[in-house]
N, CA, C and O of each residue as an XYZ file, in Angstrom:
552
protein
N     -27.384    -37.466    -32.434
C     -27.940    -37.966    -33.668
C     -28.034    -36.846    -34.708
O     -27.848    -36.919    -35.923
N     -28.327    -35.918    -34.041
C     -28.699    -34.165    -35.376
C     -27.126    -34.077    -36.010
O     -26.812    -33.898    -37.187
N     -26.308    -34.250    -34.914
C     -24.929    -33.970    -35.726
C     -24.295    -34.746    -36.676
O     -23.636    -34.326    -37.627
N     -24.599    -36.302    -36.277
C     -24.265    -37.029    -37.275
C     -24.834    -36.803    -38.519
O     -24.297    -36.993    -39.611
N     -26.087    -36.336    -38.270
C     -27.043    -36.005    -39.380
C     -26.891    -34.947    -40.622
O     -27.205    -34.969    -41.812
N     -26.166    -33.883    -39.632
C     -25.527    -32.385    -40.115
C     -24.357    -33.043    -40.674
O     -24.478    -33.304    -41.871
N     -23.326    -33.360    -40.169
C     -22.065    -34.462    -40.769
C     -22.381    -35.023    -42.079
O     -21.643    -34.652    -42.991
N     -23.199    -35.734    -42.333
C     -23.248    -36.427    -43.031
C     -23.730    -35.721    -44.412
O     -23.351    -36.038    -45.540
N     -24.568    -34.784    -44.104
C     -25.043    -34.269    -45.092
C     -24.031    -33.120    -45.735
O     -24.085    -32.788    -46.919
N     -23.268    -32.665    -44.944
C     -21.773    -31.683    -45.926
C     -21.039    -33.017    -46.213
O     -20.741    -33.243    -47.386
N     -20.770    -33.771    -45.418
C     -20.074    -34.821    -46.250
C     -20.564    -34.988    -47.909
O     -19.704    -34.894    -48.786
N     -21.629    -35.175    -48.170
C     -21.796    -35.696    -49.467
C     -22.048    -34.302    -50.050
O     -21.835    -34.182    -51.256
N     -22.530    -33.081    -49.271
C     -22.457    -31.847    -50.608
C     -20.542    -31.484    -50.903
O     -19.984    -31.022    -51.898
N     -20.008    -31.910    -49.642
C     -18.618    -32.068    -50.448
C     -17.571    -32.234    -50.988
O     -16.445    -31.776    -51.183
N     -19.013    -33.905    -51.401
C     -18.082    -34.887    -52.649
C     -18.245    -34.715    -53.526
O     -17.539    -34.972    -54.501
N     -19.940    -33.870    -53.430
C     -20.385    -33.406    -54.684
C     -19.621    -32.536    -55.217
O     -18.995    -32.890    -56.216
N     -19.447    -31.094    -54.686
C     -18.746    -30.064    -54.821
C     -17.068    -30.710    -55.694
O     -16.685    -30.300    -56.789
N     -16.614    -31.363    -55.163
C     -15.128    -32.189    -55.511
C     -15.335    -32.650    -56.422
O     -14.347    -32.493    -57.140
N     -16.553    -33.526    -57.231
C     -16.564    -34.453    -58.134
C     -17.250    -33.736    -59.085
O     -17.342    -34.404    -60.115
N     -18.032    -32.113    -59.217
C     -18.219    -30.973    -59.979
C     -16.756    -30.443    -60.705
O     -16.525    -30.146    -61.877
N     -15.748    -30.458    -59.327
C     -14.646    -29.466    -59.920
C     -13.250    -30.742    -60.307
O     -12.191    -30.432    -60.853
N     -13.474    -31.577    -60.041
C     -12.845    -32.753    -60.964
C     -13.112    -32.927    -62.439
O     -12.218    -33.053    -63.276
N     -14.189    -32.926    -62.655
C     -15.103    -32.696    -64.035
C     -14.908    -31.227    -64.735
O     -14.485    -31.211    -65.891
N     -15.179    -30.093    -64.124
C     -15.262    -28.637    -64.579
C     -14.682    -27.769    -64.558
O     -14.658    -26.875    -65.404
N     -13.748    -27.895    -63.022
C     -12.604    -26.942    -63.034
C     -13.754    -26.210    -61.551
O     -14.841    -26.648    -61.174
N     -13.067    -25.159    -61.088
C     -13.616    -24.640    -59.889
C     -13.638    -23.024    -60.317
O     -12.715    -22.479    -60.924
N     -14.892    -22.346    -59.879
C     -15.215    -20.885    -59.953
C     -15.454    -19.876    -58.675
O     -16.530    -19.828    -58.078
N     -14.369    -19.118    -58.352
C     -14.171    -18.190    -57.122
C     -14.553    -16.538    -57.403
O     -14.174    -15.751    -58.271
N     -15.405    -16.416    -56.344
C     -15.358    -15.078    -56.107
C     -14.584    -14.408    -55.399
O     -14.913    -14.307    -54.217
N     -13.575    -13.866    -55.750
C     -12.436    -13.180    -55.303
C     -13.162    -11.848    -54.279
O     -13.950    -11.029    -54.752
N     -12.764    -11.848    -52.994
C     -13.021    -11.169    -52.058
C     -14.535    -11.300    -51.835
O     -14.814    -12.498    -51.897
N     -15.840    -10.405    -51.554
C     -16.708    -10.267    -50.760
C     -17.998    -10.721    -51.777
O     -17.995    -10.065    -52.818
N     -19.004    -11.630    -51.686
C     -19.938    -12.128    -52.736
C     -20.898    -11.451    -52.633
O     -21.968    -11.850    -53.093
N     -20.816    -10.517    -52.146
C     -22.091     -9.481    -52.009
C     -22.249     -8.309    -53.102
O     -21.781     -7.174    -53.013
N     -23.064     -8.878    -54.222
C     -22.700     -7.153    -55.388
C     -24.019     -6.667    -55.544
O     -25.082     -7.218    -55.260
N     -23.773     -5.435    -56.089
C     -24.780     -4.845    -56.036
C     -24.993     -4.322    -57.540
O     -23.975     -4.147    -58.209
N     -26.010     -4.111    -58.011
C     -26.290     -3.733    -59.850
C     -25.384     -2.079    -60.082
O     -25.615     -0.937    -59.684
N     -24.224     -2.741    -60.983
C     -23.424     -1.602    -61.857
C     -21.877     -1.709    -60.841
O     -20.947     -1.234    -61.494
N     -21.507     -2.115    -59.705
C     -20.428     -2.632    -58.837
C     -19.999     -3.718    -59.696
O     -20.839     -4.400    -60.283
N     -18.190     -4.026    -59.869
C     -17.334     -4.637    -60.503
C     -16.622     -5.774    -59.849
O     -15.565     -5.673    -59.225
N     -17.080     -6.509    -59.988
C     -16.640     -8.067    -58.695
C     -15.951     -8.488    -59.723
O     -16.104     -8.210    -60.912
N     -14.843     -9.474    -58.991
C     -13.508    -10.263    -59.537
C     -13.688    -12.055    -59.715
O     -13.600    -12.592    -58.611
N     -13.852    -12.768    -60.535
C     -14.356    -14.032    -60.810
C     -12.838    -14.473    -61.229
O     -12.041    -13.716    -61.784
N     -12.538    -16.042    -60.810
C     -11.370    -16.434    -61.002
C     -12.065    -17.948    -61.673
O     -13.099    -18.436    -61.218
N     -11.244    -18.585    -62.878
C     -12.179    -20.083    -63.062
C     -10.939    -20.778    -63.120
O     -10.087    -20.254    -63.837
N     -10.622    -21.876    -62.514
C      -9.237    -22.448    -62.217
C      -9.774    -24.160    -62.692
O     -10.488    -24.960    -62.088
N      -8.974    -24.264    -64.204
C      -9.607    -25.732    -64.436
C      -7.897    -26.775    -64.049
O      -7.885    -28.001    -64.153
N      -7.394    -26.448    -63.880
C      -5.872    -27.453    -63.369
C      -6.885    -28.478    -62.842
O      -6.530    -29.570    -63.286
N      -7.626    -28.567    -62.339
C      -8.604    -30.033    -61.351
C      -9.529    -30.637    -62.468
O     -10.085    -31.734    -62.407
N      -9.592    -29.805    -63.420
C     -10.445    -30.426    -64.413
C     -10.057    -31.235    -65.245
O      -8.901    -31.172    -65.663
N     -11.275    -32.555    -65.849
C     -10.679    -33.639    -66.109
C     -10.422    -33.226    -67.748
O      -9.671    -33.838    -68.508
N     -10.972    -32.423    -67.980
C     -11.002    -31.595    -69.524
C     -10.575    -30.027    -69.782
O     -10.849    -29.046    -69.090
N      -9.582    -30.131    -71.376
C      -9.809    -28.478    -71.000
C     -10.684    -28.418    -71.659
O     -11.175    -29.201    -72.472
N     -11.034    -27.042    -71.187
C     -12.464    -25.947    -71.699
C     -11.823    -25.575    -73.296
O     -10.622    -25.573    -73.566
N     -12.952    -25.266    -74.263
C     -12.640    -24.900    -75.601
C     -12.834    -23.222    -74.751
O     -11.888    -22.447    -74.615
N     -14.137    -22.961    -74.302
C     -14.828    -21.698    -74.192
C     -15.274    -21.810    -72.323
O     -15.677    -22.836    -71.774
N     -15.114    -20.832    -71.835
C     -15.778    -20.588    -70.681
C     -16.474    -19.486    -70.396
O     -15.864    -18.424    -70.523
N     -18.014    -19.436    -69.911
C     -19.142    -18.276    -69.727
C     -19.449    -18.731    -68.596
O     -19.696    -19.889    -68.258
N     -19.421    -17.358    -67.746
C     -19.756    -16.648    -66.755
C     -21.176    -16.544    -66.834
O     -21.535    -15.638    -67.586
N     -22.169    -17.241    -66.247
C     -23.560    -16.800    -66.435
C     -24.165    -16.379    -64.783
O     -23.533    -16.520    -63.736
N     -25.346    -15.919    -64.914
C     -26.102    -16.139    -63.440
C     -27.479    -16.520    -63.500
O     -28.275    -16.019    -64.294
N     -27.817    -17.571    -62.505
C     -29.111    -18.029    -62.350
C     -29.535    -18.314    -60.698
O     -28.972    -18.800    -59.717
N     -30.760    -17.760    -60.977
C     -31.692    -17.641    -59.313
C     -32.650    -18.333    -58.834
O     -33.088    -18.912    -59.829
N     -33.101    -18.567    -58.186
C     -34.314    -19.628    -57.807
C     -35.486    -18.473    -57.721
O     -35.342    -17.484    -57.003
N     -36.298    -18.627    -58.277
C     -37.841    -18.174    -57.898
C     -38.309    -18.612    -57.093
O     -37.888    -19.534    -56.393
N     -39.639    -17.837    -56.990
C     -40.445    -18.156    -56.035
C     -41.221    -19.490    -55.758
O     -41.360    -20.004    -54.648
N     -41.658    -19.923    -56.840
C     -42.382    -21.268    -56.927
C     -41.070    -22.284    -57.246
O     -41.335    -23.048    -58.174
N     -40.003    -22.428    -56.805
C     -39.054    -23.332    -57.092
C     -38.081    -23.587    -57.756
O     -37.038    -24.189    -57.498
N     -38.674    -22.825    -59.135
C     -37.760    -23.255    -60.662
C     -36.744    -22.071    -60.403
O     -36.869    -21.111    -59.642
N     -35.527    -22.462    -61.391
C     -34.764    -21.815    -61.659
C     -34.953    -20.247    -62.760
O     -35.795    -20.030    -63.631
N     -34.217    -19.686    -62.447
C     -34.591    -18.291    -63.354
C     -33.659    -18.755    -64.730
O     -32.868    -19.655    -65.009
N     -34.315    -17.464    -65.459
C     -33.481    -17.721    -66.956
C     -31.706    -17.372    -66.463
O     -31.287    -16.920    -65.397
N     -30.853    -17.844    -67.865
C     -29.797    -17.705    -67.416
C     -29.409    -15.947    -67.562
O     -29.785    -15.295    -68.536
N     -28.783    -15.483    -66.674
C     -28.010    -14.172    -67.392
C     -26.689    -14.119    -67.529
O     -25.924    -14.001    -66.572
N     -26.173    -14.241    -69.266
C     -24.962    -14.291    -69.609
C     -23.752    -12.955    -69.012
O     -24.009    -11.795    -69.335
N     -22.852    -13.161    -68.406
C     -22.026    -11.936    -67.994
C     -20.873    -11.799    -69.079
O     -20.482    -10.683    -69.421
N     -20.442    -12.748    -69.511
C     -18.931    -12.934    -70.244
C     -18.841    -14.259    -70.867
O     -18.920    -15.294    -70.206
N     -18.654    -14.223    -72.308
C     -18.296    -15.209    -72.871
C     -16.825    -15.462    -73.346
O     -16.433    -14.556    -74.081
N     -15.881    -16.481    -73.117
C     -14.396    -16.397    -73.617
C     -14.140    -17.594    -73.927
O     -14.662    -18.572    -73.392
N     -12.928    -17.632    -75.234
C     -12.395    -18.427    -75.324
C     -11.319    -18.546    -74.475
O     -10.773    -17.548    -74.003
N     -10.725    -20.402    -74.077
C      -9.764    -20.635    -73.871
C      -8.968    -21.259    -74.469
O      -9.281    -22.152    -75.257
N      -7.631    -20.865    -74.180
C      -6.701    -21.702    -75.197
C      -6.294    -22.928    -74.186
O      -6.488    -22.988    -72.972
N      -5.614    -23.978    -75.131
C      -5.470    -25.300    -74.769
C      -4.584    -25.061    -73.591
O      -5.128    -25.372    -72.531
N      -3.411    -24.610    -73.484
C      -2.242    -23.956    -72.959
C      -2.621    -23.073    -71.156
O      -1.852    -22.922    -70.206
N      -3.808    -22.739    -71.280
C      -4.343    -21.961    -70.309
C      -4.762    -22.536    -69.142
O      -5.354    -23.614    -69.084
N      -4.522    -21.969    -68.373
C      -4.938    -23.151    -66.931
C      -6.133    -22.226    -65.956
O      -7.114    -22.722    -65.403
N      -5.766    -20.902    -65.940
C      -6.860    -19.938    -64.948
C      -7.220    -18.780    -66.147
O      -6.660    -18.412    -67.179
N      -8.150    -18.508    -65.611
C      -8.940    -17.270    -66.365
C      -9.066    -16.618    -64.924
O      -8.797    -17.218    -63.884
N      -9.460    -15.463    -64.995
C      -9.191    -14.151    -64.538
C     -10.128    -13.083    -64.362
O      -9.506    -12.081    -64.716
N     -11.407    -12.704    -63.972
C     -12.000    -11.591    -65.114
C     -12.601    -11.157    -63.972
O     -12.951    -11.754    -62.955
N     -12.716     -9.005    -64.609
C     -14.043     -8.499    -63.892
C     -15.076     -8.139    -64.516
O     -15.143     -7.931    -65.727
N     -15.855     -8.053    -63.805
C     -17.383     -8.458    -64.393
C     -18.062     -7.127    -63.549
O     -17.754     -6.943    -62.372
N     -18.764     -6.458    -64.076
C     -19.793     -5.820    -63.802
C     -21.558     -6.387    -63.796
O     -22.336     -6.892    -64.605
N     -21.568     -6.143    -63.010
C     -23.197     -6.820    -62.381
C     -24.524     -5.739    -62.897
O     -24.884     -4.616    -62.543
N     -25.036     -6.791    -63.970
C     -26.056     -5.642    -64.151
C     -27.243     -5.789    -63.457
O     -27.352     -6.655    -62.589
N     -28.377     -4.843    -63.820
C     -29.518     -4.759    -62.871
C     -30.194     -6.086    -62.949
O     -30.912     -5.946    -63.939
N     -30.420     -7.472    -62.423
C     -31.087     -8.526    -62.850
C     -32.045     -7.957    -62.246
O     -33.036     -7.589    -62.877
N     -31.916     -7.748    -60.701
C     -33.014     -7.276    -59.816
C     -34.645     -6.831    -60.874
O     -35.704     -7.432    -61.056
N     -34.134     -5.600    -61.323
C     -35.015     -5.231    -61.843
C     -35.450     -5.492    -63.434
O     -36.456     -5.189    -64.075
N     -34.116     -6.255    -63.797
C     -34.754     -6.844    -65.390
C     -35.520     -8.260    -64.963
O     -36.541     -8.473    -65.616
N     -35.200     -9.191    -64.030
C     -36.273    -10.649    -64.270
C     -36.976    -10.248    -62.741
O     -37.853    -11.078    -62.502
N     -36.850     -9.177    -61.583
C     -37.584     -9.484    -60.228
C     -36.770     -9.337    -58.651
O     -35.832     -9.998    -58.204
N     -37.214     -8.681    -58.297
C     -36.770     -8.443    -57.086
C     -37.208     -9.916    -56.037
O     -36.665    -10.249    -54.984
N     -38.277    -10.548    -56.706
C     -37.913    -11.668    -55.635
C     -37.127    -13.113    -55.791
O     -37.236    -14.100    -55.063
N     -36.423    -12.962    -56.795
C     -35.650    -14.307    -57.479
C     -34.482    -14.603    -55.547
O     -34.067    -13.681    -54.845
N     -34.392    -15.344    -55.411
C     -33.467    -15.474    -54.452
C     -32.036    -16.876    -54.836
O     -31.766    -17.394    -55.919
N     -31.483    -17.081    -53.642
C     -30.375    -17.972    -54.393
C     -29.606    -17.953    -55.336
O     -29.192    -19.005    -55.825
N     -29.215    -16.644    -55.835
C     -28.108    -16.562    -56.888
C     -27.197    -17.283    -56.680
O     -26.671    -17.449    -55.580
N     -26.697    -18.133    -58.339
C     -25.380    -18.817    -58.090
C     -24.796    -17.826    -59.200
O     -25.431    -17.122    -59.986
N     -23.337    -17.969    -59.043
C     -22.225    -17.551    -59.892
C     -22.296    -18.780    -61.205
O     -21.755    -19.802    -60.782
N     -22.698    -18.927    -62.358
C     -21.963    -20.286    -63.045
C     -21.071    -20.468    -63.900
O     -21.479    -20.297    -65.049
N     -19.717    -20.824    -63.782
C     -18.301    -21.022    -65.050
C     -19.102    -22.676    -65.487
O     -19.030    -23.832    -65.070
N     -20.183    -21.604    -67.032
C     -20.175    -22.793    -67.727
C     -19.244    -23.007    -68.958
O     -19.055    -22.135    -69.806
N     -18.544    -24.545    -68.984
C     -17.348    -24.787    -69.863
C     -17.824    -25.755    -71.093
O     -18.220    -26.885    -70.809
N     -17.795    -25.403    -72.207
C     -17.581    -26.968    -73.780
C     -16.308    -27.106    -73.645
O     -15.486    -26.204    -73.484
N     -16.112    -28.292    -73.711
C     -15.109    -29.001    -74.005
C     -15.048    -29.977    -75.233
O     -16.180    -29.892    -75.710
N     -14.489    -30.661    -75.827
C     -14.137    -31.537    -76.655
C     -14.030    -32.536    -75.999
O     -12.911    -32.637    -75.494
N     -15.222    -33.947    -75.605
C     -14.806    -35.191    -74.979
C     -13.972    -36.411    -76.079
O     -14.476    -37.159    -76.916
N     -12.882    -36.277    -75.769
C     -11.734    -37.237    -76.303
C     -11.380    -36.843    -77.487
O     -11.772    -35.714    -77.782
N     -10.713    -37.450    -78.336
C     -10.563    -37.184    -79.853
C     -11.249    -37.690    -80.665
O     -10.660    -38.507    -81.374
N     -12.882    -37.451    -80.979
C     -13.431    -37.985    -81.839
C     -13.967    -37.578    -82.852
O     -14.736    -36.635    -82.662
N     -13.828    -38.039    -84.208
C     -14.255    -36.996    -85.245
C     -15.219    -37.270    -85.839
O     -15.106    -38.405    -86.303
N     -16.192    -36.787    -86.091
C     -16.398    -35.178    -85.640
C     -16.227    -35.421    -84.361
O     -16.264    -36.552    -83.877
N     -15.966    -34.053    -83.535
C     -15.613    -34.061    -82.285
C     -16.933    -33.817    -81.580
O     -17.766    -33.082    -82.110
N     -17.135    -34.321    -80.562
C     -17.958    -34.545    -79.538
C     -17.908    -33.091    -78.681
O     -16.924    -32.596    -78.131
N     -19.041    -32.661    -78.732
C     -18.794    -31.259    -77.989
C     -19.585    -31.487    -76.653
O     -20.713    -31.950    -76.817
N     -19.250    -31.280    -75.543
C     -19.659    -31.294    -74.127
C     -20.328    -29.980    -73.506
O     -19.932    -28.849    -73.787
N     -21.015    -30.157    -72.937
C     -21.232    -28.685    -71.650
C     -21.040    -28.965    -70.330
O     -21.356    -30.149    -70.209
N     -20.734    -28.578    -69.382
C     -21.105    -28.231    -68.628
C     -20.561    -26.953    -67.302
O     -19.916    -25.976    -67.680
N     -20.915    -27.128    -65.785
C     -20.213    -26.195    -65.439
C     -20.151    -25.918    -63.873
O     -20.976    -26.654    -63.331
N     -19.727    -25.420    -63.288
C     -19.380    -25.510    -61.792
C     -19.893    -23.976    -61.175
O     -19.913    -22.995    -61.919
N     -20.302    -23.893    -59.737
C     -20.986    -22.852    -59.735
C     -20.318    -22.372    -58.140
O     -19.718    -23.186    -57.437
N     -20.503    -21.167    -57.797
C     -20.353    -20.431    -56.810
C     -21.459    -19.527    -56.207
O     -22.330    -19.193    -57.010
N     -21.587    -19.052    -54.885
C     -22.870    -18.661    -54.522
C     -22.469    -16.736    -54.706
O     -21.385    -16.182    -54.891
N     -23.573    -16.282    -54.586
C     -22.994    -14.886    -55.519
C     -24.853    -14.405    -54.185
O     -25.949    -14.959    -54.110
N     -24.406    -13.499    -53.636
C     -25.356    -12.257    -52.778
C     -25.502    -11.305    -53.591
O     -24.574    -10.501    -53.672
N     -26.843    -11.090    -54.530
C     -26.873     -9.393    -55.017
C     -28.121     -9.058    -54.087
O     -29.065     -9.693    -53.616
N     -27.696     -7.849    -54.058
C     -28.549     -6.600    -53.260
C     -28.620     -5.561    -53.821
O     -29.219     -4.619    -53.304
């Protein structure tokens, strides 16, 4: 019964996960997710799965606190994309969050948040959103 239970529950984190990067495009940490403050990690954002292109894509990071909530965002990289573009690419240097919002924030995610333009409407309809990856700082 526990396994069906365990089963069932990655089953739906990943339809979720699938029906994020259908919508957003998908965000990889290239080699080891473990960084450490002022170390240069490799972020890849691959929207070919996405149902939109991105105008702009930012690299942010956000952590879970202690009492539950999410931490503020910390912006790493902001870029435009062109229409034409299918992967972005980038390294990123990790700054001290640790010690700018707390050494006890836990749960870092990676997030490729994307605007897009939903359909052709004028004025154009500007969208957010964004797909996330799990990111270890130490």
């Amino acid at each position: 019964m526990r396994f069906f239970a365990l089963t069932s529950v990655l089953a739906v984190a990943s339809c979720a996960l699938a029906q994020e990067a259908a919508r957003y495009g998908a965000v990889t940490i290239n080699g080891d997710n473990t960084v450490s403050a002022g170390q240069t990690f490799s972020v890849t954002y691959n929207s070919t799965v996405a149902r939109y292109t991105p105008n702009t894509v930012d690299f942010l990071l956000q952590g879970t606190l202690p009492n539950g909530k999410r931490s503020a965002y910390v912006v790493l990289a902001r870029n435009d994309f062109s229409a034409d573009q299918e992967v972005l690419q980038q390294d990123l240097t990790m700054p001290d969050v640790t010690t700018a919002l707390g050494s006890d924030i836990t749960n870092w995610l990676l997030i490729s948040e994307i605007t897009y333009n939903y359909d052709d409407y004028t004025p154009p309809v500007v969208m957010s959103g964004g797909t996330t990856a799990p990111i270890n700082i130490v």
